[in-house]
Backbone bond lengths (Angstrom), bond angles and torsions (degrees), N, CA, C in turn:
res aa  C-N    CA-C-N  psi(-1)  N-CA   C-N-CA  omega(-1)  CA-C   N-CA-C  phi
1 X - - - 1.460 - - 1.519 109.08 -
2 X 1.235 103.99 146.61 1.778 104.20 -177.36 1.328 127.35 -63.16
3 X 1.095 147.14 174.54 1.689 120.39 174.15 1.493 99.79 -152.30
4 X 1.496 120.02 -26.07 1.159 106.60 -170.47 2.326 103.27 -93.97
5 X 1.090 117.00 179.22 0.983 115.38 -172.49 1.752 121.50 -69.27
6 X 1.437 97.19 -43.50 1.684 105.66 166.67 1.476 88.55 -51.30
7 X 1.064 101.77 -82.49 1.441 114.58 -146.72 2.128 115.20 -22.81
8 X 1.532 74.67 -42.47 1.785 87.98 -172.31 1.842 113.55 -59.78
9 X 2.013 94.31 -41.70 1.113 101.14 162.71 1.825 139.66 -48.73
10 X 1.204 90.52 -54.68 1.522 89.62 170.92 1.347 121.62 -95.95
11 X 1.628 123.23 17.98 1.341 115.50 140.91 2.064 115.95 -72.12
12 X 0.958 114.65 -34.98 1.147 114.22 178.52 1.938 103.47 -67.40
13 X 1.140 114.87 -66.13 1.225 116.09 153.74 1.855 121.22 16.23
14 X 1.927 92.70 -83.18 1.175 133.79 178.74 1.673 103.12 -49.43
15 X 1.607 116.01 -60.14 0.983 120.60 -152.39 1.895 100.48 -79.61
16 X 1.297 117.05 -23.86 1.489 100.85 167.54 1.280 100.99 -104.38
17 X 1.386 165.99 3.57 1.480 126.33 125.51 1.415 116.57 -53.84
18 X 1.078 128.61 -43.47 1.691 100.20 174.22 1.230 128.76 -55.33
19 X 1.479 109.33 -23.96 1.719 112.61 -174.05 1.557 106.52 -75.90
20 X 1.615 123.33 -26.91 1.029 135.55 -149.09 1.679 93.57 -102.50
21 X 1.290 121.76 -50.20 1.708 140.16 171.52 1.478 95.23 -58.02
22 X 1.565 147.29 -34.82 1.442 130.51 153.94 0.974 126.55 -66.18
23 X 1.261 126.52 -28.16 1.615 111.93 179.80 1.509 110.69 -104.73
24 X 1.473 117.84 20.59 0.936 111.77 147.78 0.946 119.23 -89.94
25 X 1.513 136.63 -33.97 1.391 145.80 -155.11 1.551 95.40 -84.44
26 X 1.283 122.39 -37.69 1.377 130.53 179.69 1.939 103.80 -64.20
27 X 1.311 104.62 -56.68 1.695 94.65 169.00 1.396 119.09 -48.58
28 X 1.445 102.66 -43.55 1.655 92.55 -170.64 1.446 119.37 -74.58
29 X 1.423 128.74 -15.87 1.274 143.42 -179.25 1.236 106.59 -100.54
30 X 1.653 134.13 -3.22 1.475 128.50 162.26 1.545 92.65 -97.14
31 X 1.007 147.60 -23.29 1.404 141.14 166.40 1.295 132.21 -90.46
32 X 1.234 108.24 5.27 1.601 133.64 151.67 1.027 119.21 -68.23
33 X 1.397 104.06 -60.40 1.525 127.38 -176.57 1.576 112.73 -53.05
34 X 1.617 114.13 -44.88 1.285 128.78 -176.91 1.219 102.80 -60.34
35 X 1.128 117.25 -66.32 1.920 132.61 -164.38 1.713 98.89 -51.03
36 X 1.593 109.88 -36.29 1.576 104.32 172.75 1.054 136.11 -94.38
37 X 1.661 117.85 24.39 1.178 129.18 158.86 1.145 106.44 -111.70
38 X 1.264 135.08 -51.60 1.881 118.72 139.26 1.383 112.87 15.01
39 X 1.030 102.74 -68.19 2.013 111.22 -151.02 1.394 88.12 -93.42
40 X 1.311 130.15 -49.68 1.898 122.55 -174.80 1.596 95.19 -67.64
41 X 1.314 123.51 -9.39 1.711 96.81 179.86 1.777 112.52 -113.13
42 X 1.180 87.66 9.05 1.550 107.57 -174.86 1.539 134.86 63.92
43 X 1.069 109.59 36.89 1.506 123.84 178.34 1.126 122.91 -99.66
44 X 1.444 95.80 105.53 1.760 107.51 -152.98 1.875 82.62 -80.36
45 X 1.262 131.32 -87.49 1.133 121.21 175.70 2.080 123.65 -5.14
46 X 1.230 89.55 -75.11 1.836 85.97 169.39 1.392 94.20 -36.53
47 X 1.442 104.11 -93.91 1.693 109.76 -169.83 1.091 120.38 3.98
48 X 1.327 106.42 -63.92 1.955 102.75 -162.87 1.352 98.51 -71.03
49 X 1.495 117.50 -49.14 1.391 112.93 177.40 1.972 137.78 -24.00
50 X 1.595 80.21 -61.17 1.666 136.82 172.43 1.934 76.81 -38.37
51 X 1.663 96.57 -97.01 1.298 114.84 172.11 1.816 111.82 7.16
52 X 1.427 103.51 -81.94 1.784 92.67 -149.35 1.998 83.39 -90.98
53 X 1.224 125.11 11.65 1.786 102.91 155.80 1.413 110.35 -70.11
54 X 1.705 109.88 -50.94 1.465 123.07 -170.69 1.753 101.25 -60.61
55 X 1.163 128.74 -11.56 1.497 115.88 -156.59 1.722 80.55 -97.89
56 X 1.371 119.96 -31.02 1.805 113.74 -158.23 1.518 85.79 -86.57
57 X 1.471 132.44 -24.50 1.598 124.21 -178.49 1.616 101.21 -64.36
58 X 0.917 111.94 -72.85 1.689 124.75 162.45 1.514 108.97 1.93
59 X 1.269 100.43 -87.17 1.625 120.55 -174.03 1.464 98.10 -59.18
60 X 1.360 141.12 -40.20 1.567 124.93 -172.30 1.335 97.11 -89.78
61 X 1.292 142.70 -11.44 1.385 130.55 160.52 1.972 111.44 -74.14
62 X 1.221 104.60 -15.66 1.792 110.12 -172.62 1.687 84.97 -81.82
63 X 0.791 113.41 -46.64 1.869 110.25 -139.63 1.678 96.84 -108.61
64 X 1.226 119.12 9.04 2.069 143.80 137.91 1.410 107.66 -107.99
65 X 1.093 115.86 8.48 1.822 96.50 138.48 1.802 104.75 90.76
66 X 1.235 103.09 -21.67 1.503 113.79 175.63 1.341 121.74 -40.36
67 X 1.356 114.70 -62.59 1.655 126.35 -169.45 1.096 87.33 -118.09
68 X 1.562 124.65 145.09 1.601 120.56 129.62 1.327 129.35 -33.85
69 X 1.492 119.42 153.98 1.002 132.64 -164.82 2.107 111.38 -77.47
70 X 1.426 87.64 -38.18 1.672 112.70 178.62 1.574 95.45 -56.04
71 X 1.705 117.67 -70.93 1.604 127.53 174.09 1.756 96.70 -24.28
72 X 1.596 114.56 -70.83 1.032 112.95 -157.93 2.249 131.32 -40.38
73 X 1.887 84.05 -17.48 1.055 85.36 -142.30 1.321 85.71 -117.94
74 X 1.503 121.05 -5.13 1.654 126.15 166.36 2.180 94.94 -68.44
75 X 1.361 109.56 -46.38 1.272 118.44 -140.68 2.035 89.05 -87.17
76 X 1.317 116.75 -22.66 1.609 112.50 -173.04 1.666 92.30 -90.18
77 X 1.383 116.26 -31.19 1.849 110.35 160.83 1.333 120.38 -40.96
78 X 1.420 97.63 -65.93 1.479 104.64 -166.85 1.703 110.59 -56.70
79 X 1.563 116.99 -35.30 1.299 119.44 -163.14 1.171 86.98 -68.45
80 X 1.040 125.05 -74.60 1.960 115.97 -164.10 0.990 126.97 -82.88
81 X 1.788 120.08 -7.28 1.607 92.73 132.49 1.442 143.80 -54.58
82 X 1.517 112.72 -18.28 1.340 122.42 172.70 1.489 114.06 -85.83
83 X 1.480 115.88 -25.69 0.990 106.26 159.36 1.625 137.90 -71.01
84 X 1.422 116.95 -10.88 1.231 157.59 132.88 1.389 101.71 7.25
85 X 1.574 78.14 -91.07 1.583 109.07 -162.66 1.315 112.73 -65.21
86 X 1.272 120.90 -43.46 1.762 121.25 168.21 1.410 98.77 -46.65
87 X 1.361 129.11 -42.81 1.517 126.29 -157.14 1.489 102.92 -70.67
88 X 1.333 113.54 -29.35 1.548 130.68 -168.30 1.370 102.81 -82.33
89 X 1.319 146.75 -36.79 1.278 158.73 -152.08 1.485 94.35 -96.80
């Protein structure tokens, strides 16, 4: 347990960015999840839709510190390249 005064401070600190760094991470991985049943059920319409919500989750998880910015931009590739390919099919 903390004892000195910082200390106490930036346990509290700690304890609401983590609360705040989960439910982001939890949005961005329930809207992951969404966008990829989108594409497994084939709804090109959703999809694109799907598409630019998941791209603004992305970016407010980059710019809160959640994911890297690099991650961000391997993982908004991959989505629309897959969305791509549904488009191509």
């Amino acid at each position: 347990m903390a004892i000195h005064l910082s200390a106490i401070k930036r346990a509290r600190q700690n304890l609401k960015r983590r609360l705040r760094n989960r439910a982001l991470r939890s949005a961005f991985r329930s809207a992951l999840k969404k966008y990829r049943e989108l594409l497994a059920a084939k709804d090109i319409p959703g999809a694109q839709a799907g598409f630019q919500q998941i791209q603004a989750v992305i970016d407010r998880a980059v710019t809160k510190g959640v994911i890297h910015r690099n991650n961000a931009a391997r993982r908004k590739s991959r989505l629309f390249a897959a969305l791509k390919k549904l488009q191509a099919a």
